[in-house]
N, C-alpha and C positions, 0 to 999 in steps of 0.2 A: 746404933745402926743409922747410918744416913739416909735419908728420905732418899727413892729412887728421881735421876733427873728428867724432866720432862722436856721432850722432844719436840726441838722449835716446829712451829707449822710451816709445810713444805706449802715454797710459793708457784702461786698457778706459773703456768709457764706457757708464756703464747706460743702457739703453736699453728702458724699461717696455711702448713700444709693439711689441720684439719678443718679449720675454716675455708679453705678452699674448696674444700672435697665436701663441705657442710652447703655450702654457695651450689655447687655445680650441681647437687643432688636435687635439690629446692627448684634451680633452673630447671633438671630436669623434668621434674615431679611436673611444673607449671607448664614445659614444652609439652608433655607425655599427656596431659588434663586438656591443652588447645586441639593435640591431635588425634586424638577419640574419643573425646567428649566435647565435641566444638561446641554445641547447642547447652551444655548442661546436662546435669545429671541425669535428670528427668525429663526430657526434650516432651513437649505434646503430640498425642497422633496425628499430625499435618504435614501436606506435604508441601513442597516452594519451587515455581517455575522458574529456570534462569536462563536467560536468553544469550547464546555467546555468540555475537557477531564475527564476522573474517574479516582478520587482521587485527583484532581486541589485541592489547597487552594483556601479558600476565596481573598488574598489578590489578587493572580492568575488571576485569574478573573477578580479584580478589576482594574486591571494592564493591560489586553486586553480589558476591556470596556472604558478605559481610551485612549489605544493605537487607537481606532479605530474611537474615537471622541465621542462616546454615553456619557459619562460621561467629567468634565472638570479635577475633582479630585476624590480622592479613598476613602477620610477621611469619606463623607457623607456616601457613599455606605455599606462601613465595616461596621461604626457606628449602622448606623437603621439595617445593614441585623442581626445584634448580639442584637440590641434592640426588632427585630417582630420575633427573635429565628429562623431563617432562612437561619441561617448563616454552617449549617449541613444539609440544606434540598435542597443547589441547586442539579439538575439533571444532569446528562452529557448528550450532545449530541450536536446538529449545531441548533444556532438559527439565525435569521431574525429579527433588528429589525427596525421601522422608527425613524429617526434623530426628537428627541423633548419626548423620550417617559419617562415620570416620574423615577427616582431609586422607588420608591412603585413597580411601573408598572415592571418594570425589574426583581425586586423580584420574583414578584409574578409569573411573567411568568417564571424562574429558580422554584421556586420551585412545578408549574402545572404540567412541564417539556415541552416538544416540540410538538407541533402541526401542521399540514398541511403538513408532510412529506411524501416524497416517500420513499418506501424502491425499494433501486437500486441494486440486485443481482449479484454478477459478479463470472460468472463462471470458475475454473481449467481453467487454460493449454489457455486463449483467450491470442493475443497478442496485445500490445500498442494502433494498431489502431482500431483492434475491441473494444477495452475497449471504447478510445474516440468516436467512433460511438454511444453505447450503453449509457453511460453519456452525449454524445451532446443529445438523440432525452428523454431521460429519465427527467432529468432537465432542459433542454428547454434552451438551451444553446448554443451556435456558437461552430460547433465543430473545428473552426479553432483556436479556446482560447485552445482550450485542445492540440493541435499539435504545437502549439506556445510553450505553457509553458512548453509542456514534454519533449524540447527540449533545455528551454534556458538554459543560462549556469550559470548566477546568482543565479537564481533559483534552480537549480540541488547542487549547492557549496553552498546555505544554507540549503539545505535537508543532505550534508555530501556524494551526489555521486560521485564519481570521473570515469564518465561511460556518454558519447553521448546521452542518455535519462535517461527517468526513467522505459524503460521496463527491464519488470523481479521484482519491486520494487512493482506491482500496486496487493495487497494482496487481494485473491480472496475472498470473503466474503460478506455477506447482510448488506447492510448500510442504514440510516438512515440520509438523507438528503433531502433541501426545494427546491423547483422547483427555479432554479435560484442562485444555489450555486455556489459560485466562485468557480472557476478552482484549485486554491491555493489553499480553503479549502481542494478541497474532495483529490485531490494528495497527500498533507499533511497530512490528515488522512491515506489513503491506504499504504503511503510507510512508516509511525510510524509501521501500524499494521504488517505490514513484518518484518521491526526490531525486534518486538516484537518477532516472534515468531524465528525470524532466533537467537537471542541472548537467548530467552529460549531453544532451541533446543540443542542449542550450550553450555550451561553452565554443568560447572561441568566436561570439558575434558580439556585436558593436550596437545592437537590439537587432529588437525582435521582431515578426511581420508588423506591421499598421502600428507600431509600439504599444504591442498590447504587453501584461504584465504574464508574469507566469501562471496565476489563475485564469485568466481568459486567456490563454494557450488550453489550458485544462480544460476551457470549458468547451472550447471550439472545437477541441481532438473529440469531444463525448460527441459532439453531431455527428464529425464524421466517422467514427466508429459506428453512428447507430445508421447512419445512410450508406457506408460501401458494402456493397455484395461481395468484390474481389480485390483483391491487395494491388492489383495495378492503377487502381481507380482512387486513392486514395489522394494520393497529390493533386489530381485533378478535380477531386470535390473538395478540396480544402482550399484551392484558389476560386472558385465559382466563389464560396463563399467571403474568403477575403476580396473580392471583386465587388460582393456587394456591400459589404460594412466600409469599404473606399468611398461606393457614392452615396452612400445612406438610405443605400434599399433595403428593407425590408428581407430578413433572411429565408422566412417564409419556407423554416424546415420542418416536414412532419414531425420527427422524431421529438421535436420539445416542445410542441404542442398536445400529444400523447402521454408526455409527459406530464404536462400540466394539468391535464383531468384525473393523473393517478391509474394509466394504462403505461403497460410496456412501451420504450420506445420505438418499435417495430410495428406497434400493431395497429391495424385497418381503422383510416379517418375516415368520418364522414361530414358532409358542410358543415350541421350543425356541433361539431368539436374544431372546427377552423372559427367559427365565431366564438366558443364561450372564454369569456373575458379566463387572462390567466399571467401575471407578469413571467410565464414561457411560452407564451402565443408570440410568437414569432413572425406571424401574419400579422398581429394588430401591433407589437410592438417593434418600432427599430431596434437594431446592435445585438448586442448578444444578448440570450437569459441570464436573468441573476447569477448563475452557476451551474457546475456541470450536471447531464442530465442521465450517466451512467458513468462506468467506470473504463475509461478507453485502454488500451494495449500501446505500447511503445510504437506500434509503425503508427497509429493516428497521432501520437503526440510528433513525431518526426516528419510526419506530414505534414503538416502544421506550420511546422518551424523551417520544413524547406519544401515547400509547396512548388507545382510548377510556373514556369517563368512569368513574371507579367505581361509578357508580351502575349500571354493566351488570356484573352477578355471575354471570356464566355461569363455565361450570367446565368445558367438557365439548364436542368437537366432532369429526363426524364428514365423511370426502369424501363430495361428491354429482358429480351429474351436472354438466358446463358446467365441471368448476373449484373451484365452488363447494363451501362448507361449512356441513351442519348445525350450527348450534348452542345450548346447551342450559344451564341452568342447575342443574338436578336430575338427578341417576343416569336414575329412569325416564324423564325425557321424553326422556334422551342414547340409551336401551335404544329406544324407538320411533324416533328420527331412524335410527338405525342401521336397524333393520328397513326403516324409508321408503327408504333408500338402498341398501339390498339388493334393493328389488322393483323399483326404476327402475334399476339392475342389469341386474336379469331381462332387462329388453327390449333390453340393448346385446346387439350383437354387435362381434366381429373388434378392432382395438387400443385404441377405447374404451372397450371389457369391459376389458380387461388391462388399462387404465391405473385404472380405478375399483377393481378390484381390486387393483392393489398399492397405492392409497390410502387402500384402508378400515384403520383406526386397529382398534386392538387392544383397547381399551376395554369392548368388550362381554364381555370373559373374562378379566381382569386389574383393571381397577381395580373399586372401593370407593365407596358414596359416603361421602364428606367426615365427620370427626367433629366439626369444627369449621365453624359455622358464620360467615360473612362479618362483622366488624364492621361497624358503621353509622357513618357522619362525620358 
Protein backbone atom coordinates (compact mmCIF):
# COMPACT_ATOMS: atom_id res chain seq x y z
CA UNK A 1 0.00 0.00 0.00
CA UNK A 2 1.63 3.34 -0.90
CA UNK A 3 1.80 5.91 1.64
CA UNK A 4 -0.88 8.60 0.90
CA UNK A 5 0.90 11.87 -0.95
CA UNK A 6 1.06 14.95 0.76
CA UNK A 7 -0.32 18.09 -0.47
CA UNK A 8 2.12 20.86 -1.23
CA UNK A 9 1.35 23.90 0.94
CA UNK A 10 -0.89 26.44 -0.96
CA UNK A 11 1.01 29.76 -1.38
CA UNK A 12 -0.24 33.02 0.25
CA UNK A 13 -1.37 34.76 -2.45
CA UNK A 14 -1.25 38.64 -2.39
CA UNK A 15 -4.18 39.99 -2.62
CA UNK A 16 -4.01 44.08 -2.90
CA UNK A 17 -7.58 44.32 -3.11
CA UNK A 18 -7.71 43.07 0.64
CA UNK A 19 -5.24 45.19 1.73
CA UNK A 20 -6.81 48.00 0.53
CA UNK A 21 -10.03 47.42 2.03
CA UNK A 22 -7.79 46.41 5.36
CA UNK A 23 -5.95 50.26 4.74
CA UNK A 24 -9.25 52.09 4.10
CA UNK A 25 -11.06 50.53 7.07
CA UNK A 26 -8.08 51.46 9.63
CA UNK A 27 -8.28 55.10 7.83
CA UNK A 28 -11.57 54.83 8.57
CA UNK A 29 -11.79 53.52 12.19
CA UNK A 30 -8.96 56.61 12.76
CA UNK A 31 -11.20 59.38 10.65
CA UNK A 32 -14.47 57.93 12.59
CA UNK A 33 -12.21 58.15 16.39
CA UNK A 34 -10.95 62.25 15.29
CA UNK A 35 -14.64 62.76 14.62
CA UNK A 36 -16.63 61.83 17.78
CA UNK A 37 -14.06 61.32 20.06
CA UNK A 38 -11.93 64.40 19.22
CA UNK A 39 -11.04 65.09 23.05
CA UNK A 40 -10.48 61.24 23.73
CA UNK A 41 -12.17 58.69 25.15
CA UNK A 42 -12.67 60.03 28.32
CA UNK A 43 -12.58 63.78 27.75
CA UNK A 44 -12.86 65.67 31.63
CA UNK A 45 -15.94 67.74 32.74
CA UNK A 46 -14.58 71.13 31.35
CA UNK A 47 -15.65 73.29 29.25
CA UNK A 48 -13.37 75.68 26.50
CA UNK A 49 -14.16 79.31 25.21
CA UNK A 50 -13.42 79.75 21.50
CA UNK A 51 -13.47 83.08 20.16
CA UNK A 52 -14.30 83.28 16.33
CA UNK A 53 -13.49 86.53 14.91
CA UNK A 54 -15.23 87.95 11.16
CA UNK A 55 -13.54 87.01 8.48
CA UNK A 56 -11.27 83.95 10.59
CA UNK A 57 -10.37 81.10 8.04
CA UNK A 58 -11.49 77.83 8.23
CA UNK A 59 -8.06 76.62 8.99
CA UNK A 60 -8.07 79.58 11.95
CA UNK A 61 -10.35 77.96 13.61
CA UNK A 62 -9.22 74.81 13.28
CA UNK A 63 -6.09 75.85 14.66
CA UNK A 64 -7.81 77.48 18.02
CA UNK A 65 -9.99 74.40 18.48
CA UNK A 66 -7.04 72.49 18.16
CA UNK A 67 -5.01 74.95 20.59
CA UNK A 68 -7.61 74.57 23.32
CA UNK A 69 -7.92 70.72 23.29
CA UNK A 70 -11.54 70.41 21.73
CA UNK A 71 -10.08 68.83 18.73
CA UNK A 72 -6.67 66.55 18.67
CA UNK A 73 -6.19 67.44 14.82
CA UNK A 74 -7.45 69.85 12.12
CA UNK A 75 -7.39 67.44 9.12
CA UNK A 76 -10.85 65.82 10.35
CA UNK A 77 -12.45 69.15 10.97
CA UNK A 78 -11.46 70.99 7.49
CA UNK A 79 -12.22 67.91 5.74
CA UNK A 80 -16.09 67.25 6.70
CA UNK A 81 -16.66 71.14 7.52
CA UNK A 82 -15.94 71.43 3.22
CA UNK A 83 -17.60 68.07 2.71
CA UNK A 84 -21.37 69.24 4.91
CA UNK A 85 -20.57 72.79 2.77
CA UNK A 86 -20.03 74.51 5.94
CA UNK A 87 -16.98 75.54 5.63
CA UNK A 88 -18.32 79.52 4.63
CA UNK A 89 -21.19 79.26 7.02
CA UNK A 90 -19.31 79.48 10.42
CA UNK A 91 -20.57 82.45 12.50
CA UNK A 92 -18.23 84.88 14.43
CA UNK A 93 -18.74 85.32 17.81
CA UNK A 94 -17.60 83.52 21.59
CA UNK A 95 -18.48 80.08 22.05
CA UNK A 96 -18.65 77.67 25.06
CA UNK A 97 -18.09 74.37 24.42
CA UNK A 98 -18.01 70.78 26.84
CA UNK A 99 -14.64 68.79 26.50
CA UNK A 100 -16.12 65.33 24.33
CA UNK A 101 -18.36 67.37 22.00
CA UNK A 102 -18.46 65.70 18.24
CA UNK A 103 -16.52 67.95 15.14
CA UNK A 104 -20.55 67.18 13.54
CA UNK A 105 -21.63 68.87 16.77
CA UNK A 106 -19.06 71.76 16.55
CA UNK A 107 -20.27 72.37 13.11
CA UNK A 108 -23.28 72.58 13.59
CA UNK A 109 -23.16 74.80 16.44
CA UNK A 110 -20.63 77.37 14.21
CA UNK A 111 -22.86 77.38 11.66
CA UNK A 112 -26.57 78.03 14.24
CA UNK A 113 -24.08 80.51 15.46
CA UNK A 114 -24.14 81.38 19.46
CA UNK A 115 -26.57 80.79 21.87
CA UNK A 116 -27.15 81.67 25.63
CA UNK A 117 -25.34 85.01 25.45
CA UNK A 118 -25.48 88.12 27.22
CA UNK A 119 -25.09 91.23 25.64
CA UNK A 120 -22.65 93.28 27.94
CA UNK A 121 -22.86 97.09 27.21
CA UNK A 122 -20.17 99.09 28.10
CA UNK A 123 -20.49 102.72 28.26
CA UNK A 124 -18.19 106.05 26.98
CA UNK A 125 -15.80 107.51 29.07
CA UNK A 126 -16.22 104.23 32.37
CA UNK A 127 -12.89 103.60 33.77
CA UNK A 128 -10.89 100.10 34.22
CA UNK A 129 -12.50 99.45 37.43
CA UNK A 130 -15.93 100.31 36.53
CA UNK A 131 -15.53 98.17 33.53
CA UNK A 132 -14.45 95.09 35.86
CA UNK A 133 -17.29 95.64 38.28
CA UNK A 134 -19.86 95.62 35.29
CA UNK A 135 -18.28 92.32 33.67
CA UNK A 136 -17.56 90.68 37.06
CA UNK A 137 -21.52 90.95 38.14
CA UNK A 138 -22.75 90.63 34.13
CA UNK A 139 -20.85 87.14 33.40
CA UNK A 140 -20.78 85.85 36.68
CA UNK A 141 -17.23 86.01 37.14
CA UNK A 142 -14.69 86.83 40.10
CA UNK A 143 -14.12 90.36 39.68
CA UNK A 144 -10.60 89.86 41.07
CA UNK A 145 -9.81 87.57 37.45
CA UNK A 146 -10.39 90.84 35.74
CA UNK A 147 -7.93 93.12 38.14
CA UNK A 148 -5.48 90.47 38.05
CA UNK A 149 -5.22 90.26 34.30
CA UNK A 150 -5.65 94.09 33.46
CA UNK A 151 -2.74 94.26 35.10
CA UNK A 152 -0.31 91.53 34.38
CA UNK A 153 2.35 92.11 32.46
CA UNK A 154 2.66 88.85 30.32
CA UNK A 155 -0.55 89.39 29.46
CA UNK A 156 -0.53 93.21 28.51
CA UNK A 157 3.13 92.18 26.24
CA UNK A 158 0.98 89.74 24.29
CA UNK A 159 -1.82 92.14 23.63
CA UNK A 160 1.35 94.66 22.28
CA UNK A 161 0.82 97.34 25.54
CA UNK A 162 3.60 98.72 26.60
CA UNK A 163 1.40 100.80 29.43
CA UNK A 164 0.64 99.45 33.65
CA UNK A 165 -2.84 98.25 32.44
CA UNK A 166 -5.13 97.86 29.82
CA UNK A 167 -7.15 101.06 30.73
CA UNK A 168 -7.97 103.36 27.90
CA UNK A 169 -7.64 100.00 25.50
CA UNK A 170 -11.24 98.48 26.99
CA UNK A 171 -13.54 99.82 23.67
CA UNK A 172 -16.74 100.95 24.69
CA UNK A 173 -19.31 99.00 22.66
CA UNK A 174 -22.23 95.96 23.05
CA UNK A 175 -20.90 92.68 23.15
CA UNK A 176 -21.85 89.50 22.88
CA UNK A 177 -20.71 87.17 25.41
CA UNK A 178 -21.55 83.54 27.69
CA UNK A 179 -22.06 83.82 31.29
CA UNK A 180 -18.70 82.69 32.42
CA UNK A 181 -16.31 83.93 29.77
CA UNK A 182 -12.84 83.99 30.58
CA UNK A 183 -11.15 87.15 31.47
CA UNK A 184 -8.78 86.73 28.48
CA UNK A 185 -11.40 86.39 26.01
CA UNK A 186 -13.61 89.31 26.62
CA UNK A 187 -10.14 91.91 27.23
CA UNK A 188 -8.84 90.33 23.94
CA UNK A 189 -11.80 91.11 22.27
CA UNK A 190 -12.38 94.96 23.72
CA UNK A 191 -8.71 96.04 23.14
CA UNK A 192 -8.70 94.18 19.09
CA UNK A 193 -11.88 96.44 18.84
CA UNK A 194 -9.97 99.70 19.91
CA UNK A 195 -7.11 98.87 17.52
CA UNK A 196 -9.41 98.62 15.26
CA UNK A 197 -10.93 101.71 15.35
CA UNK A 198 -7.78 103.70 16.72
CA UNK A 199 -5.73 102.34 13.15
CA UNK A 200 -8.86 103.00 11.11
CA UNK A 201 -9.11 106.39 12.32
CA UNK A 202 -5.64 106.95 11.98
CA UNK A 203 -5.08 105.71 8.36
CA UNK A 204 -4.45 107.47 5.40
CA UNK A 205 -2.30 110.62 7.41
CA UNK A 206 1.15 111.43 6.98
CA UNK A 207 1.06 111.92 11.39
CA UNK A 208 -0.70 112.58 13.76
CA UNK A 209 -1.73 116.00 15.61
CA UNK A 210 1.53 117.69 17.46
CA UNK A 211 3.14 114.02 16.54
CA UNK A 212 1.94 112.47 19.23
CA UNK A 213 2.03 108.57 19.11
CA UNK A 214 -0.99 106.48 19.12
CA UNK A 215 -1.10 105.99 23.01
CA UNK A 216 -1.31 109.72 23.73
CA UNK A 217 -4.04 109.96 21.01
CA UNK A 218 -5.55 107.42 23.55
CA UNK A 219 -4.72 109.28 26.24
CA UNK A 220 -5.93 112.72 25.05
CA UNK A 221 -9.41 111.04 23.60
CA UNK A 222 -9.96 109.82 27.61
CA UNK A 223 -9.94 113.90 28.64
CA UNK A 224 -12.06 114.54 26.19
CA UNK A 225 -14.50 111.95 26.70
CA UNK A 226 -14.43 112.73 30.37
CA UNK A 227 -15.01 116.84 29.61
CA UNK A 228 -17.75 116.77 26.53
CA UNK A 229 -21.34 116.96 27.65
CA UNK A 230 -22.39 116.84 23.79
CA UNK A 231 -21.01 115.29 20.65
CA UNK A 232 -20.78 118.53 18.90
CA UNK A 233 -18.38 119.77 21.31
CA UNK A 234 -15.97 117.31 20.92
CA UNK A 235 -13.71 118.63 18.13
CA UNK A 236 -13.57 121.78 19.77
CA UNK A 237 -12.26 120.58 23.27
CA UNK A 238 -9.88 118.42 21.76
CA UNK A 239 -8.29 121.52 19.82
CA UNK A 240 -8.48 123.98 23.27
CA UNK A 241 -6.38 121.11 24.30
CA UNK A 242 -3.97 120.50 21.53
CA UNK A 243 -3.63 124.45 21.54
CA UNK A 244 -2.20 124.11 24.91
CA UNK A 245 0.39 121.22 24.69
CA UNK A 246 1.57 123.59 21.35
CA UNK A 247 2.71 126.28 23.75
CA UNK A 248 3.43 124.33 26.87
CA UNK A 249 0.55 125.19 28.99
CA UNK A 250 -0.58 123.56 31.43
CA UNK A 251 -3.63 121.35 30.47
CA UNK A 252 -5.27 121.96 33.59
CA UNK A 253 -8.22 119.25 33.05
CA UNK A 254 -10.32 118.37 35.92
CA UNK A 255 -11.14 114.91 34.72
CA UNK A 256 -7.37 113.71 35.50
CA UNK A 257 -6.72 115.28 38.37
CA UNK A 258 -9.99 113.30 39.84
CA UNK A 259 -8.46 110.78 38.49
CA UNK A 260 -5.43 111.03 40.31
CA UNK A 261 -6.92 110.99 43.88
CA UNK A 262 -8.86 107.78 42.88
CA UNK A 263 -12.33 109.68 42.08
CA UNK A 264 -14.42 109.23 38.92
CA UNK A 265 -13.42 111.46 36.20
CA UNK A 266 -16.46 113.54 36.40
CA UNK A 267 -16.78 114.12 39.82
CA UNK A 268 -16.81 117.59 41.90
CA UNK A 269 -13.03 119.20 42.61
CA UNK A 270 -12.24 121.25 45.12
CA UNK A 271 -8.73 123.55 45.49
CA UNK A 272 -7.56 121.38 47.75
CA UNK A 273 -7.44 118.08 45.05
CA UNK A 274 -6.09 120.92 42.30
CA UNK A 275 -2.95 120.94 44.74
CA UNK A 276 -2.54 117.33 45.79
CA UNK A 277 0.74 116.24 44.11
CA UNK A 278 -0.32 113.43 41.58
CA UNK A 279 1.79 112.68 38.03
CA UNK A 280 -2.31 113.22 36.61
CA UNK A 281 -2.47 116.84 38.10
CA UNK A 282 -2.64 118.38 35.09
CA UNK A 283 -2.50 121.73 36.94
CA UNK A 284 0.91 121.11 38.53
CA UNK A 285 2.25 119.15 35.72
CA UNK A 286 2.79 120.16 31.78
CA UNK A 287 1.71 117.69 28.65
CA UNK A 288 -0.18 114.87 28.97
CA UNK A 289 -0.70 112.32 32.03
CA UNK A 290 1.17 109.23 32.11
CA UNK A 291 -1.85 107.55 30.23
CA UNK A 292 -5.37 107.34 29.68
CA UNK A 293 -7.67 108.21 32.36
CA UNK A 294 -10.80 106.18 31.25
CA UNK A 295 -11.95 104.38 28.52
CA UNK A 296 -13.07 106.77 25.52
CA UNK A 297 -15.58 105.90 22.64
CA UNK A 298 -14.49 106.17 18.83
CA UNK A 299 -15.93 109.87 18.21
CA UNK A 300 -13.28 111.25 21.13
CA UNK A 301 -10.70 109.17 19.63
CA UNK A 302 -11.75 110.87 16.01
CA UNK A 303 -11.67 113.93 17.61
CA UNK A 304 -8.55 113.93 18.37
CA UNK A 305 -7.16 112.93 15.28
CA UNK A 306 -9.32 115.61 13.32
CA UNK A 307 -9.97 118.23 15.72
CA UNK A 308 -11.19 121.58 14.56
CA UNK A 309 -8.93 123.85 12.37
CA UNK A 310 -5.94 125.64 13.80
CA UNK A 311 -7.02 128.52 12.97
CA UNK A 312 -9.48 128.44 16.02
CA UNK A 313 -6.92 129.37 19.10
CA UNK A 314 -9.00 129.22 21.85
CA UNK A 315 -7.35 128.15 25.17
CA UNK A 316 -9.85 128.25 27.70
CA UNK A 317 -13.55 126.84 28.34
CA UNK A 318 -15.91 126.89 30.81
CA UNK A 319 -19.64 124.42 31.46
CA UNK A 320 -22.78 126.34 30.66
CA UNK A 321 -26.28 125.71 30.82
CA UNK A 322 -27.86 122.65 28.11
CA UNK A 323 -24.34 120.78 28.24
CA UNK A 324 -22.92 123.19 26.56
CA UNK A 325 -19.54 125.01 26.87
CA UNK A 326 -18.19 128.55 26.97
CA UNK A 327 -15.30 129.08 25.00
CA UNK A 328 -12.58 131.49 24.89
CA UNK A 329 -9.47 132.51 23.45
CA UNK A 330 -7.96 135.03 26.11
CA UNK A 331 -7.76 134.71 30.13
CA UNK A 332 -10.30 137.63 30.39
CA UNK A 333 -12.83 136.95 28.00
CA UNK A 334 -12.60 132.98 29.77
CA UNK A 335 -12.87 135.37 33.31
CA UNK A 336 -16.40 136.86 31.79
CA UNK A 337 -17.63 133.32 30.19
CA UNK A 338 -17.17 132.03 33.75
CA UNK A 339 -19.04 134.91 35.33
CA UNK A 340 -22.00 134.34 32.27
CA UNK A 341 -22.19 130.90 33.50
CA UNK A 342 -22.29 131.61 37.13
CA UNK A 343 -25.40 134.06 36.61
CA UNK A 344 -27.34 131.45 34.49
CA UNK A 345 -26.44 129.43 37.39
CA UNK A 346 -28.23 131.70 39.62
CA UNK A 347 -31.61 130.71 38.01
CA UNK A 348 -31.16 126.90 38.18
CA UNK A 349 -32.64 125.08 40.71
CA UNK A 350 -32.73 121.19 42.18
CA UNK A 351 -30.04 118.62 40.03
CA UNK A 352 -29.46 121.02 37.31
CA UNK A 353 -27.82 123.43 39.74
CA UNK A 354 -25.74 120.35 41.06
CA UNK A 355 -24.86 119.26 37.84
CA UNK A 356 -23.62 122.95 36.45
CA UNK A 357 -21.94 123.11 39.52
CA UNK A 358 -19.80 120.11 39.71
CA UNK A 359 -19.03 121.22 35.88
CA UNK A 360 -17.84 124.50 36.39
CA UNK A 361 -13.86 124.17 35.52
CA UNK A 362 -11.44 125.52 37.95
CA UNK A 363 -9.83 127.98 35.87
CA UNK A 364 -11.03 131.05 37.28
CA UNK A 365 -8.36 130.51 40.49
CA UNK A 366 -5.58 128.35 39.16
CA UNK A 367 -4.76 129.10 35.81
CA UNK A 368 -2.55 131.92 33.97
CA UNK A 369 -2.85 133.34 30.96
CA UNK A 370 -0.50 131.79 28.41
CA UNK A 371 3.15 133.27 28.04
CA UNK A 372 3.58 131.95 24.90
CA UNK A 373 1.65 132.97 22.34
CA UNK A 374 0.03 130.57 19.30
CA UNK A 375 2.35 130.22 16.24
CA UNK A 376 0.74 131.29 12.90
CA UNK A 377 0.86 128.50 9.75
Amino acid sequence: MTPPRRRAPRQQVFRPRRWALLLLLTAGLAVAYDLFLPAGAFPPEERRAVLVERGQSLSHVADELKRVGLIRGTLSFEVLARLMGLDRSIKAGQYSFKLGITVPGLLRAFARGMYGLNLVTIPEGLTLDEINRLLAVRLEVSIARFDSLAHDRAFLDSLRIDAPSVEGYLAPDTYEFLPGTQPEVVFRTMVNRTREVLLHAAAGRDSLPLGLSLYQVLTLASIVESEAQIEQERRHIARVYLNRLQIGMPLQADPTVAYGVGMRPRSRLFLKHLRTESPFNTYLHEGLPPGPICNPGAESIRAVLDPLSESVRDLYFVASTGGRSLFARSYQEHLQNIRSARRMQSHLVGPEAALMDSLMVKDSVTARPPTTALRSH
